[in-house]
C-alpha positions in Angstrom: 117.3 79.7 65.2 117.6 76.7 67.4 117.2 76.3 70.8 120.5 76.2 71.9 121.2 79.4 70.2 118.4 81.2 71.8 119.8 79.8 75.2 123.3 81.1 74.2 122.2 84.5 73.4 120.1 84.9 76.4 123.1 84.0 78.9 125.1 86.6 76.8 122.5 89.2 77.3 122.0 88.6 80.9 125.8 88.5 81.5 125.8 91.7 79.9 123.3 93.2 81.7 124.7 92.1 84.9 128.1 93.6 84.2 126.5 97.2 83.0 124.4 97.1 86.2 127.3 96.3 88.3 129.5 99.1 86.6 126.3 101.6 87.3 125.9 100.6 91.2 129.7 101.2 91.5 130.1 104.5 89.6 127.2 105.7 91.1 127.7 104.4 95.0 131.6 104.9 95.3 131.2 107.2 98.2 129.3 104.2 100.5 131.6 102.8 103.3 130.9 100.0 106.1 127.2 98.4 106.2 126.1 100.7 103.0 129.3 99.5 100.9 128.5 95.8 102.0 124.9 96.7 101.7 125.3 97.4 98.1 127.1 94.1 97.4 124.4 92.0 98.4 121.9 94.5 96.8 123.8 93.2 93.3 124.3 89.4 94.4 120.5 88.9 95.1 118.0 91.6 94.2 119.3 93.9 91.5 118.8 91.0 89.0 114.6 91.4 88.9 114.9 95.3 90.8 117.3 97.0 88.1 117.0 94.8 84.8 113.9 94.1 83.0 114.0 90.1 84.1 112.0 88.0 81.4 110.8 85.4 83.2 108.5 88.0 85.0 105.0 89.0 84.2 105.2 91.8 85.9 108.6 93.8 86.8 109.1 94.5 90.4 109.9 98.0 91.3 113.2 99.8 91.3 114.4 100.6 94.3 115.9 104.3 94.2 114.1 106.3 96.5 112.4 103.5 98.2 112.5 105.8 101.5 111.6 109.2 100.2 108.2 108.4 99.8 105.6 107.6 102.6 104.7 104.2 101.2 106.1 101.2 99.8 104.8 100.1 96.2 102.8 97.8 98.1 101.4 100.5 99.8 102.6 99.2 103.5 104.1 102.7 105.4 108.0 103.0 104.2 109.8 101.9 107.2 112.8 99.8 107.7 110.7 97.9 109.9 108.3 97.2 106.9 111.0 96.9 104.2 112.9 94.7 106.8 109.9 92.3 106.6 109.2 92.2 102.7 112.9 91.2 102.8 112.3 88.1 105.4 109.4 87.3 104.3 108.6 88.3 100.9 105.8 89.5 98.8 103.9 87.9 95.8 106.5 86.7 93.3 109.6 88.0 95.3 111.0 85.4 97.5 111.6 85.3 101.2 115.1 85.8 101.9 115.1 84.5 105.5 117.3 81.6 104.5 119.8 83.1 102.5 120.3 86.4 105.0 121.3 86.7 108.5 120.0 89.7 110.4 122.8 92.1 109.9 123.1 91.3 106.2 119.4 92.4 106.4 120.5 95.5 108.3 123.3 96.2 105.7 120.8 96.0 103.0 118.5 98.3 104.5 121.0 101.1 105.1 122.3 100.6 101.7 118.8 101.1 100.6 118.4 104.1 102.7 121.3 105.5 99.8 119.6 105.0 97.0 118.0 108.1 95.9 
């Protein structure tokens, strides 16, 4: 198979992926409203790619998110606190990047409360 073909299936797979995953966040989330409904929109423009889809150019798949706050501790093992997820957000962690750039505060905020729904 050449390269090209390879490239052309993988964008067809990803695209794929991307639409089931966006289909999923909106079946399952149709109740959200303000912050939580914007919230959820940039949860699937910039971290549901490598947080809901097995993302190939990973090592090693970051968590999923559901539930993030029903448990005492983060995956990192930092106390589960919008304080603490607030930062891995700004600042990242490891392979996930900061998003201090790309953010402003409230879309931060949104993202957090939308976070706070997924359980």
């Amino acid at each position: 198979m050449s390269r090209r073909s390879k490239v052309v299936i993988f964008a067809l797979t990803a695209l794929v992926s991307l639409t089931a995953l966006a289909g999923y966040l909106w079946l399952s989330q149709t109740q959200l409203v303000g912050d939580e409904a914007q919230g959820r929109a940039l949860f699937v423009l910039h971290c549901a790619d490598c947080h809901e889809g097995a993302h190939p150019d990973l090592h090693k798949q970051p968590p999923k998110l559901e539930g993030l706050f029903q448990s005492k501790t983060l995956p990192s093992g930092a106390p589960a606190t919008d304080a603490q997820v607030r930062k891995t957000i700004i600042e990242g962690r490891n392979t996930m990047p900061a998003f201090d750039q790309r953010l402003s505060e409230k879309d931060v905020d949104e993202l957090v409360r939308y976070l706070h729904s997924l359980r």
